[in-house]
CHARMM internal coordinates of N, CA and C (Angstrom, degrees):
IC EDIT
DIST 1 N 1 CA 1.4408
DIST 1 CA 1 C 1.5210
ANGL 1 N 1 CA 1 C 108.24
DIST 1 C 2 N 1.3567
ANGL 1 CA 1 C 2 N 107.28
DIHE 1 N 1 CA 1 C 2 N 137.93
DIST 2 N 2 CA 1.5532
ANGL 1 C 2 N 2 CA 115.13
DIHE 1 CA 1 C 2 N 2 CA 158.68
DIST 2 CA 2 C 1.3408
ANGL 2 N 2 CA 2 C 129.24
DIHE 1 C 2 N 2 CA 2 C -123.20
DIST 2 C 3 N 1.7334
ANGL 2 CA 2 C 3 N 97.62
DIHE 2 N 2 CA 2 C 3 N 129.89
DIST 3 N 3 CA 1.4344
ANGL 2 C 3 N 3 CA 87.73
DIHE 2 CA 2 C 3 N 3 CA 157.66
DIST 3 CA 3 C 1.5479
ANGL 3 N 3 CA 3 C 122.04
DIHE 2 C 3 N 3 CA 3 C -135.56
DIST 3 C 4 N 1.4305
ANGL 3 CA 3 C 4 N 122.25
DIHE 3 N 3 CA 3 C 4 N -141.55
DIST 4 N 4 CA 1.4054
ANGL 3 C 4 N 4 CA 125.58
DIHE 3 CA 3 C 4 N 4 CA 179.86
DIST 4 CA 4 C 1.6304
ANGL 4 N 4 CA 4 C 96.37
DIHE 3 C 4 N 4 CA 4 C -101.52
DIST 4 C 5 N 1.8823
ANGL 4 CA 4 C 5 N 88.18
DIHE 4 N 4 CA 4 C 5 N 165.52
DIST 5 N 5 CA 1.6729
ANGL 4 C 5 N 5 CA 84.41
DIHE 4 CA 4 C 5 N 5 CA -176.32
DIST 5 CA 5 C 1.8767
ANGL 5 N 5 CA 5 C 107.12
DIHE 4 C 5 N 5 CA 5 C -82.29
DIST 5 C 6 N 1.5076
ANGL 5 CA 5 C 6 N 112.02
DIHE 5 N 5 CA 5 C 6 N -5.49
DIST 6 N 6 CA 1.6424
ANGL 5 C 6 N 6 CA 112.38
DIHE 5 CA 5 C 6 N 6 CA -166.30
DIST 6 CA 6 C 2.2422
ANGL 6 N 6 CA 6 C 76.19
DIHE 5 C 6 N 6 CA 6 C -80.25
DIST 6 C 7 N 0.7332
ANGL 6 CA 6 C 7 N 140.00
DIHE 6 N 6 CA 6 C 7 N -82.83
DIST 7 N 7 CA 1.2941
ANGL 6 C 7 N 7 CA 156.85
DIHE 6 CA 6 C 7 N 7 CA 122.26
DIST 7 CA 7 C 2.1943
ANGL 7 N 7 CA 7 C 90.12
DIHE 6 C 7 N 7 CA 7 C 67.87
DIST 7 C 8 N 1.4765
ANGL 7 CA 7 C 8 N 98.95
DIHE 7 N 7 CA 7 C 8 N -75.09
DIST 8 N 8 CA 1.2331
ANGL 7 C 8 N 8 CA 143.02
DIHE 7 CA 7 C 8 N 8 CA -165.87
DIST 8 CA 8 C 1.6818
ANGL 8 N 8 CA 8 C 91.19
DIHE 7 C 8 N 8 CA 8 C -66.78
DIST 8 C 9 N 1.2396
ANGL 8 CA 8 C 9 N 125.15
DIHE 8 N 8 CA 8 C 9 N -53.49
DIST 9 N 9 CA 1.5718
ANGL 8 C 9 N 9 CA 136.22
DIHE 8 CA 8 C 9 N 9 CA -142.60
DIST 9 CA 9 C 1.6972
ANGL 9 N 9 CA 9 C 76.03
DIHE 8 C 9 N 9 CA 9 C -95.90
DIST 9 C 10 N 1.3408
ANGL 9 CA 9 C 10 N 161.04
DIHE 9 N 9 CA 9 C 10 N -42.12
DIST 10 N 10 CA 1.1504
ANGL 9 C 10 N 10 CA 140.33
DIHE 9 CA 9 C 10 N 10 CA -121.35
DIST 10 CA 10 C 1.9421
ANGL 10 N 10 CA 10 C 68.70
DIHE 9 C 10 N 10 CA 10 C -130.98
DIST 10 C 11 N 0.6584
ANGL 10 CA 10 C 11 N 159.61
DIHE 10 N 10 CA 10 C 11 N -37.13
DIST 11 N 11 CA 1.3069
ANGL 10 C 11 N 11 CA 149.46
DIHE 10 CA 10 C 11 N 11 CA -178.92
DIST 11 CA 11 C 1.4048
ANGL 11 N 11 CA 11 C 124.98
DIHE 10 C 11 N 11 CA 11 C -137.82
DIST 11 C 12 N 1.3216
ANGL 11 CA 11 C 12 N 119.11
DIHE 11 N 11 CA 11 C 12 N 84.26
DIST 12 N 12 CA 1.0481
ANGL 11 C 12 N 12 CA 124.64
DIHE 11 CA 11 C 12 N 12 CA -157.21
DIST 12 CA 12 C 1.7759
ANGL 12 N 12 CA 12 C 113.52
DIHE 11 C 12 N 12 CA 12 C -113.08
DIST 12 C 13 N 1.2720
ANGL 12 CA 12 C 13 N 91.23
DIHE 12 N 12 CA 12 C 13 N -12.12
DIST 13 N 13 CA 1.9572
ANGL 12 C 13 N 13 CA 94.15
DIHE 12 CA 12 C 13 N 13 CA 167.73
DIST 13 CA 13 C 1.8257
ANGL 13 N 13 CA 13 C 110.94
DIHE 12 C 13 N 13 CA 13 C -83.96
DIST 13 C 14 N 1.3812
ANGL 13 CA 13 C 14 N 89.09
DIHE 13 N 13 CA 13 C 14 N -26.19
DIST 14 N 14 CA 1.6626
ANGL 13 C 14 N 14 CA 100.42
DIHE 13 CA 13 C 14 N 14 CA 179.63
DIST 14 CA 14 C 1.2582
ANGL 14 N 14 CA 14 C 103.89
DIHE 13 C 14 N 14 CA 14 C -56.61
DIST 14 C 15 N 1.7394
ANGL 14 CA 14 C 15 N 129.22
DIHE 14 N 14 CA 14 C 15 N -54.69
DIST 15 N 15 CA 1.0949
ANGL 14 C 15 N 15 CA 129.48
DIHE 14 CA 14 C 15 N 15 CA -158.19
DIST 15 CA 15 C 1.5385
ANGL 15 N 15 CA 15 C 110.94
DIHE 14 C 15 N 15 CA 15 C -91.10
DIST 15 C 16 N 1.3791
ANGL 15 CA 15 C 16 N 120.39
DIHE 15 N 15 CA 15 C 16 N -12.70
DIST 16 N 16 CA 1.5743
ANGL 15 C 16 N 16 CA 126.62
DIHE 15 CA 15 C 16 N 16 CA 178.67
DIST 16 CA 16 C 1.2344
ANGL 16 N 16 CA 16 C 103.98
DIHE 15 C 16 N 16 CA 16 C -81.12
DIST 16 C 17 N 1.4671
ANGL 16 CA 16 C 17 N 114.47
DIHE 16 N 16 CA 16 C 17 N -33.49
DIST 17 N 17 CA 1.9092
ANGL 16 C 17 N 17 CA 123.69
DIHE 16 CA 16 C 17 N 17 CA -179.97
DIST 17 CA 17 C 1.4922
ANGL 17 N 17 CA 17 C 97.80
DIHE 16 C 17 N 17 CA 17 C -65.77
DIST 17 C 18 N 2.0294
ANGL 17 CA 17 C 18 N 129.45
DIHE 17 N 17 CA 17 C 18 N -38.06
DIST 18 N 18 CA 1.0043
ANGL 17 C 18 N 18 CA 124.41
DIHE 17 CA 17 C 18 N 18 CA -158.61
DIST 18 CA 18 C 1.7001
ANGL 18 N 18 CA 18 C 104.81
DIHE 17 C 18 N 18 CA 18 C -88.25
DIST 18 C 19 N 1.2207
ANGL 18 CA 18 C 19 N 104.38
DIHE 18 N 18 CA 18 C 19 N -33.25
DIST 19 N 19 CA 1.6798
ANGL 18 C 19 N 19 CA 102.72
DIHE 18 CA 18 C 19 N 19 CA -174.45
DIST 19 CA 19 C 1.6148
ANGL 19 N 19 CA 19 C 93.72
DIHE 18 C 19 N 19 CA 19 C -72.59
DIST 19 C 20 N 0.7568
ANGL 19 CA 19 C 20 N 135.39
DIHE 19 N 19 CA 19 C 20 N -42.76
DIST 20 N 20 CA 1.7364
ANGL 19 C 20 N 20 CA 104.95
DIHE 19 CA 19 C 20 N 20 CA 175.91
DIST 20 CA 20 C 1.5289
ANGL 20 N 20 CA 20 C 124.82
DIHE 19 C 20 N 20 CA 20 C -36.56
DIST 20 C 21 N 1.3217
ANGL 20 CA 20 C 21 N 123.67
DIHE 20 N 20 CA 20 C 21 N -25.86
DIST 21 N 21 CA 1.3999
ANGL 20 C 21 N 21 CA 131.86
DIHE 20 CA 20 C 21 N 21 CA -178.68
DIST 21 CA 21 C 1.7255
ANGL 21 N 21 CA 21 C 110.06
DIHE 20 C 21 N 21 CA 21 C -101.80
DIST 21 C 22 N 1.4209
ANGL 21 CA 21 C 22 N 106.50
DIHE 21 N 21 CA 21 C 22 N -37.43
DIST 22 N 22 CA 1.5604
ANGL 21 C 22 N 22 CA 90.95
DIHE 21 CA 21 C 22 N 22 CA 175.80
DIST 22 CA 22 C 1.6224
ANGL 22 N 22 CA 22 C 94.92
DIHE 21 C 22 N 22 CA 22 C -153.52
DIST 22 C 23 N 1.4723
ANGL 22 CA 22 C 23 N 109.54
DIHE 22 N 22 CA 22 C 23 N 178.54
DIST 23 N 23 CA 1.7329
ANGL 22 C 23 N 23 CA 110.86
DIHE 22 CA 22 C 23 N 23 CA 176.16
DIST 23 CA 23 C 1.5133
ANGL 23 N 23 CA 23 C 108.51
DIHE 22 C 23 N 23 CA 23 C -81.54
DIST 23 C 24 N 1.7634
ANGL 23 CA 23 C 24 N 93.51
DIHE 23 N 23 CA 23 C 24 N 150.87
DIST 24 N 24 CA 1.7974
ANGL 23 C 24 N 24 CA 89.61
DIHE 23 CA 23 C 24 N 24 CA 177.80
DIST 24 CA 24 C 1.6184
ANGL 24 N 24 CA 24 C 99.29
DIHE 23 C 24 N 24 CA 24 C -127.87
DIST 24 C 25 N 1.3684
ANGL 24 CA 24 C 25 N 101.27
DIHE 24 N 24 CA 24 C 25 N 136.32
DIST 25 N 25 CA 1.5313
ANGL 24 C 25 N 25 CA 96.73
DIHE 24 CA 24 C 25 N 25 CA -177.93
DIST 25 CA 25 C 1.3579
ANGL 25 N 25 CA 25 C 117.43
DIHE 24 C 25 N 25 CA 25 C -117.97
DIST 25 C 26 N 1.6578
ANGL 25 CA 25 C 26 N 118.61
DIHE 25 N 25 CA 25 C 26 N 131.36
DIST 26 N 26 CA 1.2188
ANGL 25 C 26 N 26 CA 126.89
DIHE 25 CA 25 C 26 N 26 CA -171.72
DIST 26 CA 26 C 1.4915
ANGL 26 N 26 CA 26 C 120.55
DIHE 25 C 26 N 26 CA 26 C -89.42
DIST 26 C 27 N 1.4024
ANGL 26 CA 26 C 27 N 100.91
DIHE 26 N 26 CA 26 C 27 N 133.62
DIST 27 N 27 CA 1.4943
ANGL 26 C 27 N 27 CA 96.87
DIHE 26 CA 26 C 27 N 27 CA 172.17
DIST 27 CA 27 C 1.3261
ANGL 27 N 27 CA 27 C 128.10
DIHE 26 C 27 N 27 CA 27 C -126.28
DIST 27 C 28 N 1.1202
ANGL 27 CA 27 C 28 N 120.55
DIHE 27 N 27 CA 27 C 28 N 165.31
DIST 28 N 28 CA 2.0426
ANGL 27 C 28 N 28 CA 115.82
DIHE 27 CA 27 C 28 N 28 CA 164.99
DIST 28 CA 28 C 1.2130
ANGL 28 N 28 CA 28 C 87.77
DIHE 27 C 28 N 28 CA 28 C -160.88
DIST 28 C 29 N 1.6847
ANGL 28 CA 28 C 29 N 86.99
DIHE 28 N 28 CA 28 C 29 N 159.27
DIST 29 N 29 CA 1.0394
ANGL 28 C 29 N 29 CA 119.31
DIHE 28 CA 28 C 29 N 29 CA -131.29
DIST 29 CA 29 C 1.6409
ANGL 29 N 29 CA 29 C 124.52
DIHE 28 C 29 N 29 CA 29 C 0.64
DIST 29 C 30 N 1.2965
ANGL 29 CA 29 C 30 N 104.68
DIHE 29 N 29 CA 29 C 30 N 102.29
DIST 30 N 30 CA 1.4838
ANGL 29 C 30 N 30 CA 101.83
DIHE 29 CA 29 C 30 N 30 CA -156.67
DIST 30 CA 30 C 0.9527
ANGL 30 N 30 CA 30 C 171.67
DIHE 29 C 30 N 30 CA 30 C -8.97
DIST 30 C 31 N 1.9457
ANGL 30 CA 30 C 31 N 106.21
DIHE 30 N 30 CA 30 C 31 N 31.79
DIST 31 N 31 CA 0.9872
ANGL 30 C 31 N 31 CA 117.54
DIHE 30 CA 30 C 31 N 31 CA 173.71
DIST 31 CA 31 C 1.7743
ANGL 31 N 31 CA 31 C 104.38
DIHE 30 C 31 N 31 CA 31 C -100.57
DIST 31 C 32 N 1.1769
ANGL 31 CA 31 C 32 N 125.91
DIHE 31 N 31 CA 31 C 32 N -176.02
DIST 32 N 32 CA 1.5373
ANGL 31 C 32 N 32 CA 144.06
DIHE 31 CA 31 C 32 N 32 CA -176.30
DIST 32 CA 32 C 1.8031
ANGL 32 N 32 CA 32 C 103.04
DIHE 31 C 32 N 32 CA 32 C -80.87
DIST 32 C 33 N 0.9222
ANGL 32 CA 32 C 33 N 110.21
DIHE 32 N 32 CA 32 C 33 N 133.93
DIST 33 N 33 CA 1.6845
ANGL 32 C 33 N 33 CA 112.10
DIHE 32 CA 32 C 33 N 33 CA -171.06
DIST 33 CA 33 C 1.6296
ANGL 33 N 33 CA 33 C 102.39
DIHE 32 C 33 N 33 CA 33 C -129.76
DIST 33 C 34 N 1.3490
ANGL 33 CA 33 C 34 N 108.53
DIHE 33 N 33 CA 33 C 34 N -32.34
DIST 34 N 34 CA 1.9184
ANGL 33 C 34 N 34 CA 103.17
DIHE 33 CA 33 C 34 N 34 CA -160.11
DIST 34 CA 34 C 1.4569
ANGL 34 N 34 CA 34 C 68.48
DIHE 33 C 34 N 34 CA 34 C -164.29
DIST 34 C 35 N 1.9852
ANGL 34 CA 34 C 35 N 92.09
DIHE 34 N 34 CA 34 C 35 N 169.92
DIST 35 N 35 CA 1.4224
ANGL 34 C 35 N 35 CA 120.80
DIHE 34 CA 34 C 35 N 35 CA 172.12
DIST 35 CA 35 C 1.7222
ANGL 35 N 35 CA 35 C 93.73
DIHE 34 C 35 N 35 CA 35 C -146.18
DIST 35 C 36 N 1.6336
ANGL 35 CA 35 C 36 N 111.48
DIHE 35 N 35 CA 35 C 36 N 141.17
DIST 36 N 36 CA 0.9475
ANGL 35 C 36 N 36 CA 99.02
DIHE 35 CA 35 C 36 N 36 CA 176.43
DIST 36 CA 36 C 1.8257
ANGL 36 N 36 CA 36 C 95.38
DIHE 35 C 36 N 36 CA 36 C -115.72
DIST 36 C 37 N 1.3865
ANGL 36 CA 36 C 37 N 96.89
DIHE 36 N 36 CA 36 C 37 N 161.42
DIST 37 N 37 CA 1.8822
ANGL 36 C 37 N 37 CA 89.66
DIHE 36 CA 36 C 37 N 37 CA -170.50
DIST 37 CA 37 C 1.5861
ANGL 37 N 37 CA 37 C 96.73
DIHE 36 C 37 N 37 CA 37 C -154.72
DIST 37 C 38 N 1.5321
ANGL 37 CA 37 C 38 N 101.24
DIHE 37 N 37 CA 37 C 38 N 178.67
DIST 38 N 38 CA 1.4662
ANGL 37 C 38 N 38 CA 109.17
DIHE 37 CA 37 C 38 N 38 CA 172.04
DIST 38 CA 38 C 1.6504
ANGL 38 N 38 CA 38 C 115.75
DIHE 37 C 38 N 38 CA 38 C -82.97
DIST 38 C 39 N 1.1556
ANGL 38 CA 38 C 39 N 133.68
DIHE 38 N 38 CA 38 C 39 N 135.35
DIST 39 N 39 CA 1.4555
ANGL 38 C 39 N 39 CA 116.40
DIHE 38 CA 38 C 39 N 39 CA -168.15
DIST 39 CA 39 C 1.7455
ANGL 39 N 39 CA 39 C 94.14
DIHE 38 C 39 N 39 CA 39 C -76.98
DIST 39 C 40 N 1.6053
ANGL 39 CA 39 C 40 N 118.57
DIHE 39 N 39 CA 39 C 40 N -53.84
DIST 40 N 40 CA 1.3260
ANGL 39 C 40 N 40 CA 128.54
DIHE 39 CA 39 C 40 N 40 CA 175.18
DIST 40 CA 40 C 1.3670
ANGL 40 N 40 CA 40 C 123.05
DIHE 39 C 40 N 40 CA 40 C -33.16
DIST 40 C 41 N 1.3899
ANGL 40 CA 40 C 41 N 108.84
DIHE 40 N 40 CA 40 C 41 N -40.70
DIST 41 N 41 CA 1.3030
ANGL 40 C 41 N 41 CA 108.73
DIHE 40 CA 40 C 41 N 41 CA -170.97
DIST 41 CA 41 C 1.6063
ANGL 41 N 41 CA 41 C 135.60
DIHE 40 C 41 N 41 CA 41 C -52.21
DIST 41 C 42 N 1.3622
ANGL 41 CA 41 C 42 N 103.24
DIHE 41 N 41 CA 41 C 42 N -30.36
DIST 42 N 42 CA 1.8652
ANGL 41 C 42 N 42 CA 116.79
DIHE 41 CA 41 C 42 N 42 CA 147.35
DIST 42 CA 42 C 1.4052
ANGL 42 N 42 CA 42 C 104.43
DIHE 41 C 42 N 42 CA 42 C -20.08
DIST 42 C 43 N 1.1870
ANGL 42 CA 42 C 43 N 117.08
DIHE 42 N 42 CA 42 C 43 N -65.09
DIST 43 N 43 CA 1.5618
ANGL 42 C 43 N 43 CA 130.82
DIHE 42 CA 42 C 43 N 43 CA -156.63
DIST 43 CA 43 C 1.2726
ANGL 43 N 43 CA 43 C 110.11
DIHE 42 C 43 N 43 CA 43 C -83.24
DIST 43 C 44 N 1.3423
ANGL 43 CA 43 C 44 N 129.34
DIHE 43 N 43 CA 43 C 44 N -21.74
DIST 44 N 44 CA 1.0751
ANGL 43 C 44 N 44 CA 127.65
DIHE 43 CA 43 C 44 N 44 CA 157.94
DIST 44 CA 44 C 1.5752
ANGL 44 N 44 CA 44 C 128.19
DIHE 43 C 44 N 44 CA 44 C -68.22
DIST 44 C 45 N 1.3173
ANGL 44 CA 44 C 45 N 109.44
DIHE 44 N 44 CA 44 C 45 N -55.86
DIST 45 N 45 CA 1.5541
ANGL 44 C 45 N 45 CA 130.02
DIHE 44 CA 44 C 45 N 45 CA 154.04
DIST 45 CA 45 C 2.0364
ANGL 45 N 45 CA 45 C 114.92
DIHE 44 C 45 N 45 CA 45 C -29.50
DIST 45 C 46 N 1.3647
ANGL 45 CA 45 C 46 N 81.85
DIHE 45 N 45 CA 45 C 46 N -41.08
DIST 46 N 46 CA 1.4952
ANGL 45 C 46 N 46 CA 87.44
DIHE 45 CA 45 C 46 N 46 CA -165.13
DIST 46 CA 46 C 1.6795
ANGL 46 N 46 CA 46 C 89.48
DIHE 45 C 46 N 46 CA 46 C -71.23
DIST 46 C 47 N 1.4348
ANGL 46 CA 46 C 47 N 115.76
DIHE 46 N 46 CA 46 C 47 N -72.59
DIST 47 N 47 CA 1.4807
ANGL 46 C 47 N 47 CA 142.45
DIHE 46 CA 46 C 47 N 47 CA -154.05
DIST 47 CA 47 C 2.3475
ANGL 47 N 47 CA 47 C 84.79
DIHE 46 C 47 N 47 CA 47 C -48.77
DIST 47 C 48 N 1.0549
ANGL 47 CA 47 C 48 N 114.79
DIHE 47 N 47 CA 47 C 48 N -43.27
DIST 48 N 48 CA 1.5972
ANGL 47 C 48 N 48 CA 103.64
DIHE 47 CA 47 C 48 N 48 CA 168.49
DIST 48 CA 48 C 0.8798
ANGL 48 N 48 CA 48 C 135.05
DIHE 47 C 48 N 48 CA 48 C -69.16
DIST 48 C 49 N 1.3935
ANGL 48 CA 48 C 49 N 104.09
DIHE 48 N 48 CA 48 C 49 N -38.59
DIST 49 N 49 CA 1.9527
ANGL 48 C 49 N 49 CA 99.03
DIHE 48 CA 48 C 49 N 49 CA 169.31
DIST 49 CA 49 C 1.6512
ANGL 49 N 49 CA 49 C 121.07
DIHE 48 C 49 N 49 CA 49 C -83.33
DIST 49 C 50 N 1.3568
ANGL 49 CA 49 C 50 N 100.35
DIHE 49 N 49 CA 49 C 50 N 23.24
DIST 50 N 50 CA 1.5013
ANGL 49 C 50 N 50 CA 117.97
DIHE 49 CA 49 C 50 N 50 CA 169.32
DIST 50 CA 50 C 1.6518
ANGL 50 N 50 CA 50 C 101.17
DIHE 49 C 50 N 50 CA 50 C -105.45
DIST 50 C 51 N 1.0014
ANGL 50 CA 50 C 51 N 140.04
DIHE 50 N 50 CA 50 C 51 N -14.07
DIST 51 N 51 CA 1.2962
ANGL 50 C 51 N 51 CA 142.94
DIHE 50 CA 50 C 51 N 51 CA 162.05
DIST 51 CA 51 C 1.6246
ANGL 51 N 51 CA 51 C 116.90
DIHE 50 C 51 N 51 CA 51 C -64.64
DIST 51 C 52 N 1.2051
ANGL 51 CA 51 C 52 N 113.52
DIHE 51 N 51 CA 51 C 52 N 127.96
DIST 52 N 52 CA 1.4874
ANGL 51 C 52 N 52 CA 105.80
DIHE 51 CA 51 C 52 N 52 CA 165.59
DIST 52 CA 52 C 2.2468
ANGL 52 N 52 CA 52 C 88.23
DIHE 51 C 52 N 52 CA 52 C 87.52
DIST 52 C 53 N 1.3100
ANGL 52 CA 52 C 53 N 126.20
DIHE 52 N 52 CA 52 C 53 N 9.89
DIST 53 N 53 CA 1.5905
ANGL 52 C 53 N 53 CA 105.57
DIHE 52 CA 52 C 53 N 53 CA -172.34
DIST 53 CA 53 C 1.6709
ANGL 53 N 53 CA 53 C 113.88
DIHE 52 C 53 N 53 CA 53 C -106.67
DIST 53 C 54 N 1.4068
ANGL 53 CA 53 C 54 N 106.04
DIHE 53 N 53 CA 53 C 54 N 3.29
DIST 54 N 54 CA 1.7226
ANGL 53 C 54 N 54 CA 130.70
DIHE 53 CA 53 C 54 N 54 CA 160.05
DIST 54 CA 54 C 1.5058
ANGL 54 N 54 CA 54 C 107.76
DIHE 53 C 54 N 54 CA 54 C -99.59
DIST 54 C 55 N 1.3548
ANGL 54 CA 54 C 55 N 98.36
DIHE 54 N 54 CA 54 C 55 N 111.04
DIST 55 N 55 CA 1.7809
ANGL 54 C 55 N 55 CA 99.29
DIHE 54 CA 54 C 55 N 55 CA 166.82
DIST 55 CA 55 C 1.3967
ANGL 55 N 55 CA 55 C 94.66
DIHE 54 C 55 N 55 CA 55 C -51.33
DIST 55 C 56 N 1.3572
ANGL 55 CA 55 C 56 N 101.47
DIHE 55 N 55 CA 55 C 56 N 156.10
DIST 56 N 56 CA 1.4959
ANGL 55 C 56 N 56 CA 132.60
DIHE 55 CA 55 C 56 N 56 CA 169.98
DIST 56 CA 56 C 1.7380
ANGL 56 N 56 CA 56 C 116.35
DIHE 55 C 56 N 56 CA 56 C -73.49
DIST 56 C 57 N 1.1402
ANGL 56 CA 56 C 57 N 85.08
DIHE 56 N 56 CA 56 C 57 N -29.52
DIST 57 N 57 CA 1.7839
ANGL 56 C 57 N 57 CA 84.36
DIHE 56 CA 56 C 57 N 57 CA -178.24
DIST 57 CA 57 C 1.5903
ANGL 57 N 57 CA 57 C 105.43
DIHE 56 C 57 N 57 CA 57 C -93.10
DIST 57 C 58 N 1.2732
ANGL 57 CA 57 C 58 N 125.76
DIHE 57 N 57 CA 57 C 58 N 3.00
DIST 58 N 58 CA 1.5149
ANGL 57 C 58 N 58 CA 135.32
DIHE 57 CA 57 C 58 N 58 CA 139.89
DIST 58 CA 58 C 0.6327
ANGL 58 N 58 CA 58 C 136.30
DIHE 57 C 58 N 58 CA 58 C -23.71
DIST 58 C 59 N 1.5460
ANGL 58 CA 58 C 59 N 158.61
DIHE 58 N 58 CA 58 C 59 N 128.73
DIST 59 N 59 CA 1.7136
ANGL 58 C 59 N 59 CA 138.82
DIHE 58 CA 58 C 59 N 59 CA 149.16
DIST 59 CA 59 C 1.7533
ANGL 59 N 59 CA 59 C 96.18
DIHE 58 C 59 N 59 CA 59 C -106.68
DIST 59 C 60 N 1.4925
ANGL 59 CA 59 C 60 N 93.14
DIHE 59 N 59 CA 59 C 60 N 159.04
DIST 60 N 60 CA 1.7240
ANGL 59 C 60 N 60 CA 98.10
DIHE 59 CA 59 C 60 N 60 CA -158.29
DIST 60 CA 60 C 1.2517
ANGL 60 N 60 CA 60 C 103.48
DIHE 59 C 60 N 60 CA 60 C -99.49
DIST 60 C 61 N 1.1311
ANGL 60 CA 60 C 61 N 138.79
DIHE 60 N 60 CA 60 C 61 N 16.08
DIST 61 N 61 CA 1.8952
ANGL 60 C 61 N 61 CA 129.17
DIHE 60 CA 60 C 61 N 61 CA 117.02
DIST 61 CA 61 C 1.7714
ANGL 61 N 61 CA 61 C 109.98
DIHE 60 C 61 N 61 CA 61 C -45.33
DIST 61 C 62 N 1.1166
ANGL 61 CA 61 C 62 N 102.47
DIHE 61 N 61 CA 61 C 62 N -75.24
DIST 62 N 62 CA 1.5875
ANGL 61 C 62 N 62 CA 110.47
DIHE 61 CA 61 C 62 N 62 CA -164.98
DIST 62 CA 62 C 2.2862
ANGL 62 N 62 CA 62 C 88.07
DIHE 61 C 62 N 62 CA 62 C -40.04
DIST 62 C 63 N 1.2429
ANGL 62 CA 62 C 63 N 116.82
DIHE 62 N 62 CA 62 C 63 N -50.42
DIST 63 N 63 CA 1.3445
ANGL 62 C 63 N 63 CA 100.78
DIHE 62 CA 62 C 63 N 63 CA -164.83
DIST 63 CA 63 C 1.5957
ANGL 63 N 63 CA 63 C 104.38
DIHE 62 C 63 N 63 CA 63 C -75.90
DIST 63 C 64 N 1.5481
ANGL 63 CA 63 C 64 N 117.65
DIHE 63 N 63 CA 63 C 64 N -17.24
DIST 64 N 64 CA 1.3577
ANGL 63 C 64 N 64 CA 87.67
DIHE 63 CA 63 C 64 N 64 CA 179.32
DIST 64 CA 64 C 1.4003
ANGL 64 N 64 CA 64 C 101.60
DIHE 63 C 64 N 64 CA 64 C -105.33
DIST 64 C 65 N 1.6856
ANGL 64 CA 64 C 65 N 134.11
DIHE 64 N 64 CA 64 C 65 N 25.35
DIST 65 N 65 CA 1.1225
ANGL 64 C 65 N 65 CA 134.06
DIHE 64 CA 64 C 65 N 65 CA 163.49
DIST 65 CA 65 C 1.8484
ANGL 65 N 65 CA 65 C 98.14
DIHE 64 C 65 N 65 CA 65 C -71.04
DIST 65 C 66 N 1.5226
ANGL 65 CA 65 C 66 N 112.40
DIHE 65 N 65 CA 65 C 66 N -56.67
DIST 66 N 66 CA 1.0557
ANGL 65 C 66 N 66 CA 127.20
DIHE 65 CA 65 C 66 N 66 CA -160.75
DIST 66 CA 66 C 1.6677
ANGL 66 N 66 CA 66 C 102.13
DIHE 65 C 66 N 66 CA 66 C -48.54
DIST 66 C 67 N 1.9086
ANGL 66 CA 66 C 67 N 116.65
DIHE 66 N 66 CA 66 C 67 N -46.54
DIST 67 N 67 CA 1.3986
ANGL 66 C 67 N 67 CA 112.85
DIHE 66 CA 66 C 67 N 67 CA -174.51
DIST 67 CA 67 C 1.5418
ANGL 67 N 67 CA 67 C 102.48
DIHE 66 C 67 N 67 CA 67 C -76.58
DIST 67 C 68 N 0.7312
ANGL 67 CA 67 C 68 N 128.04
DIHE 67 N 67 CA 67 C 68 N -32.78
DIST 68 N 68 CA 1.6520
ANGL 67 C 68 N 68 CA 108.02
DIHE 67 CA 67 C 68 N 68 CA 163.62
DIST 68 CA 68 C 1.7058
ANGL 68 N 68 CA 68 C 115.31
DIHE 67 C 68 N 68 CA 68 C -28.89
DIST 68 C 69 N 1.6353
ANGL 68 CA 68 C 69 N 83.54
DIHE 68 N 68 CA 68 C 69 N -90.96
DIST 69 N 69 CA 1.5740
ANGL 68 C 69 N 69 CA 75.61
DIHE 68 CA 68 C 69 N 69 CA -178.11
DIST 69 CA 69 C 1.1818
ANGL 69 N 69 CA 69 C 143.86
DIHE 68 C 69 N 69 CA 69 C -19.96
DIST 69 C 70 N 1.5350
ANGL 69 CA 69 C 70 N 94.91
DIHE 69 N 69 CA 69 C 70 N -47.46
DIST 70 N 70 CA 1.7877
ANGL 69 C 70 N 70 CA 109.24
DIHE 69 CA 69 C 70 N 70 CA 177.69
DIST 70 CA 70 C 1.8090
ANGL 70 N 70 CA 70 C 119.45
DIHE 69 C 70 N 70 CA 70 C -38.31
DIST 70 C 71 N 1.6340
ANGL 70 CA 70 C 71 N 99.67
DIHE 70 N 70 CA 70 C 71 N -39.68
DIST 71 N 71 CA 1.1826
ANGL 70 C 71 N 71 CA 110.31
DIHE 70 CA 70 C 71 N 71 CA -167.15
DIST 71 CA 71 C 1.5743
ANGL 71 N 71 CA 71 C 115.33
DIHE 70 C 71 N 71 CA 71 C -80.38
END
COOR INIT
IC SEED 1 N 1 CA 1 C
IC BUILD
């Protein structure tokens, strides 16, 4: 989402409630100046694309037999 920084200044709990869910990027005069974001959200991102990274037809010996080996 974008908006202006007067935009930002006239509602600014709106947009701190909104950057928890996605980035908001500020501008004047219409170019991009700041982004406001979740700092956590890395960790969230991360902690999902760890979902779904063991086949299912796995059992989690066999996967942590498998990271052994690796090492």
């Amino acid at each position: 989402m974008s908006i202006t920084a007067t935009e930002l200044k006239l509602n600014l709990g709106k947009y701190l409630l909104l950057a928890e869910k996605e980035d908001v990027f500020i501008t004047k005069n219409g170019k991009i100046v700041a982004k406001l974001t979740n700092p956590f959200q890395d960790r969230v991102s991360m902690a999902q694309s760890l979902f779904g990274s063991v086949p299912a037809e796995m059992t989690l010996e066999e996967a942590q037999e498998e990271r052994r080996n690796k090492i």
